[in-house]
Backbone as numpy.savetxt, mean C-alpha at the origin, in Angstrom:
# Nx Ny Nz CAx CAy CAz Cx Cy Cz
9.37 -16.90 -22.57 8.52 -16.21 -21.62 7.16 -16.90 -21.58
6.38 -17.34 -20.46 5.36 -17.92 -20.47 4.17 -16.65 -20.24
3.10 -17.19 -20.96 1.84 -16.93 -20.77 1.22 -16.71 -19.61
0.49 -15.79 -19.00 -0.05 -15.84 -18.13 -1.81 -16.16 -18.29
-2.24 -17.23 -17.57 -3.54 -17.09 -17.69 -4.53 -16.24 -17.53
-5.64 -16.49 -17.49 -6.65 -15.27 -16.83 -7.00 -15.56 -15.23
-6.92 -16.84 -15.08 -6.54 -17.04 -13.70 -4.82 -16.38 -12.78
-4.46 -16.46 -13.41 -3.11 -15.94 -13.16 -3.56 -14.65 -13.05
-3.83 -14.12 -13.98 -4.20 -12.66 -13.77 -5.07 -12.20 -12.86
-6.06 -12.61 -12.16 -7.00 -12.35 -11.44 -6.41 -12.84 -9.98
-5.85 -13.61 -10.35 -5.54 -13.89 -8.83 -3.94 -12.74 -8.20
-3.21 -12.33 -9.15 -2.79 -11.00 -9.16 -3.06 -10.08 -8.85
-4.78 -9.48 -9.39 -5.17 -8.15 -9.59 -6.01 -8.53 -8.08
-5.95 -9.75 -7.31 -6.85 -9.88 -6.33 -5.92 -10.09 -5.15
-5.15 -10.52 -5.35 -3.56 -10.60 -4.22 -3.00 -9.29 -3.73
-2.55 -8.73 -4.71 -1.30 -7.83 -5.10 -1.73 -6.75 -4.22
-2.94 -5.58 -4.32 -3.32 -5.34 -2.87 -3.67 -5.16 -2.07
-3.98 -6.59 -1.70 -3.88 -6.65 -0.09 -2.46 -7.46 0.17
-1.32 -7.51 -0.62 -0.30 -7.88 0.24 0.60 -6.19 0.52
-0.32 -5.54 -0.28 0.48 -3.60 -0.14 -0.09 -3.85 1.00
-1.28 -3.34 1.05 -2.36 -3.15 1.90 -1.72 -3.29 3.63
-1.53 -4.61 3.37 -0.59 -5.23 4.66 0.36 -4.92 5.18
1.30 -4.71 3.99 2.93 -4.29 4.39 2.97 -2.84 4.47
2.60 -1.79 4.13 1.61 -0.39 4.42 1.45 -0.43 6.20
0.48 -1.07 6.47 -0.31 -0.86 8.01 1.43 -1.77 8.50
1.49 -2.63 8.32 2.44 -3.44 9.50 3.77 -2.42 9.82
4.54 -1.37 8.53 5.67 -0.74 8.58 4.95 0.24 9.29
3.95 1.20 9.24 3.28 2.23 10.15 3.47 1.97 11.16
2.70 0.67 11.74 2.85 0.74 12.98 3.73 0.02 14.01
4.86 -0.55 12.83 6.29 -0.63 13.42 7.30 0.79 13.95
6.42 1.34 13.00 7.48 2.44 13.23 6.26 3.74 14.25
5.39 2.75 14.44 4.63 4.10 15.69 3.57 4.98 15.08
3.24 5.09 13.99 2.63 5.89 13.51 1.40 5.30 13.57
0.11 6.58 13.72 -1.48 6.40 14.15 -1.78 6.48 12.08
-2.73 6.27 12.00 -3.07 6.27 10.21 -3.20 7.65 10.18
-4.01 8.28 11.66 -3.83 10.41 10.77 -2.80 11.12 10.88
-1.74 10.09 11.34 -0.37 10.70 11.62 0.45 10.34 9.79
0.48 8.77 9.75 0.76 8.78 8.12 0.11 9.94 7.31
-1.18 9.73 7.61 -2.37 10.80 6.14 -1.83 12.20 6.47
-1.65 12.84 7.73 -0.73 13.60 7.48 0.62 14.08 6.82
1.32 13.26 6.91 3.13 13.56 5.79 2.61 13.22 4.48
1.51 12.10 4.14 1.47 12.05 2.77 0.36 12.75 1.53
-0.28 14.05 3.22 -0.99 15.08 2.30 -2.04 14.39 1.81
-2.94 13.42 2.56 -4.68 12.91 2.67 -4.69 13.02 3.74
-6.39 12.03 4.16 -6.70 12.32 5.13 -6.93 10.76 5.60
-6.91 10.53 6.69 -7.08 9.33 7.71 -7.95 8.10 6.69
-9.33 9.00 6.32 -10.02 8.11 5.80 -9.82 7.24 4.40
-8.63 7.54 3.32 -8.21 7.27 2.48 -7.28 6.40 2.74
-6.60 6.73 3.75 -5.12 5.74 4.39 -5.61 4.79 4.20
-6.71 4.82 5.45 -8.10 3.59 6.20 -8.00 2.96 4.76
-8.46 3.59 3.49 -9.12 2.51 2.72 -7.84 2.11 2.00
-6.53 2.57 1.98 -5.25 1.54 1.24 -5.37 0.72 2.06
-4.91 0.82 3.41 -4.40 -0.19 4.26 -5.71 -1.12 4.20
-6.94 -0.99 4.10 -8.07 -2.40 3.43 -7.95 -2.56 2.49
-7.23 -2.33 1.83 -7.42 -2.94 0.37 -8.99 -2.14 -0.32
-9.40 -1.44 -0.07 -10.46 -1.14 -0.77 -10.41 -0.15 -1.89
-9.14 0.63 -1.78 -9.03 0.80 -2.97 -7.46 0.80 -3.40
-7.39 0.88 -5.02 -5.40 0.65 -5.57 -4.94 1.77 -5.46
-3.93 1.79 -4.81 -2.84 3.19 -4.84 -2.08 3.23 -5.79
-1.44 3.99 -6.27 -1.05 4.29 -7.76 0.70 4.24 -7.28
1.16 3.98 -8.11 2.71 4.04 -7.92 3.26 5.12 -7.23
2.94 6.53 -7.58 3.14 7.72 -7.32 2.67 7.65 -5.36
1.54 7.21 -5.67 1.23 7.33 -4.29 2.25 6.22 -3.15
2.14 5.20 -3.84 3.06 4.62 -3.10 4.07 4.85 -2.97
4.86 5.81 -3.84 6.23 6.05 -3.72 6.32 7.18 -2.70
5.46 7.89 -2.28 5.07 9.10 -1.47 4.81 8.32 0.34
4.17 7.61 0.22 3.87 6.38 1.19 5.19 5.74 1.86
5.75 5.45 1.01 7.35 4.76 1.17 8.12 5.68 1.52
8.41 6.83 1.18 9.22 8.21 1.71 8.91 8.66 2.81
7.67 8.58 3.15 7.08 8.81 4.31 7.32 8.12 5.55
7.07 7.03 5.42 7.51 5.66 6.22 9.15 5.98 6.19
10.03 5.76 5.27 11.22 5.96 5.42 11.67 4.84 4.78
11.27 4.01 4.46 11.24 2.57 3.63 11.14 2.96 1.99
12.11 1.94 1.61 12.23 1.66 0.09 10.35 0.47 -0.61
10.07 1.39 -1.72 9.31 1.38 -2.73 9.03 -0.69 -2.43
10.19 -1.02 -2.84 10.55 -2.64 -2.64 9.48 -2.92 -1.71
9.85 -2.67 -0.38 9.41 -2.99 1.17 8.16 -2.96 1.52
7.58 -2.02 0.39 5.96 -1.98 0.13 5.35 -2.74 -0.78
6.32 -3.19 -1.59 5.12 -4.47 -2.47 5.93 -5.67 -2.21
């Protein structure tokens, strides 16, 4: 098993999401949904969506798994 650097790691903890972030907004609005229409089924509000889908802040597994049910999409499809 190899080592991961601290570059490795950072460029992880700096990737990882905004590639949610992305795949989040792009399945929404494949499938039609406005962000207060998501923040609705997943029980927030618009302005929290707003900040997964920027990347501004990390959603927690839980949340994403709530996110993904919502959408109708597997856990996978989001990271």
């Amino acid at each position: 098993m190899a080592d991961l650097s601290l570059e490795d790691i950072q460029k992880i903890k700096k990737e990882t999401p905004i590639r949610i972030a992305k795949n989040i907004r792009e399945v929404r609005e494949a499938k039609g949904l406005t962000q207060i229409e998501l923040a609705n089924k997943i029980g927030s509000d618009r302005q929290y969506l707003y900040k997964i889908e920027a990347a501004k802040v990390s959603v927690t597994i839980a949340k994403l798994a709530i996110i993904a049910k919502a959408l109708d999409v597997s856990l996978k499809d989001l990271v």
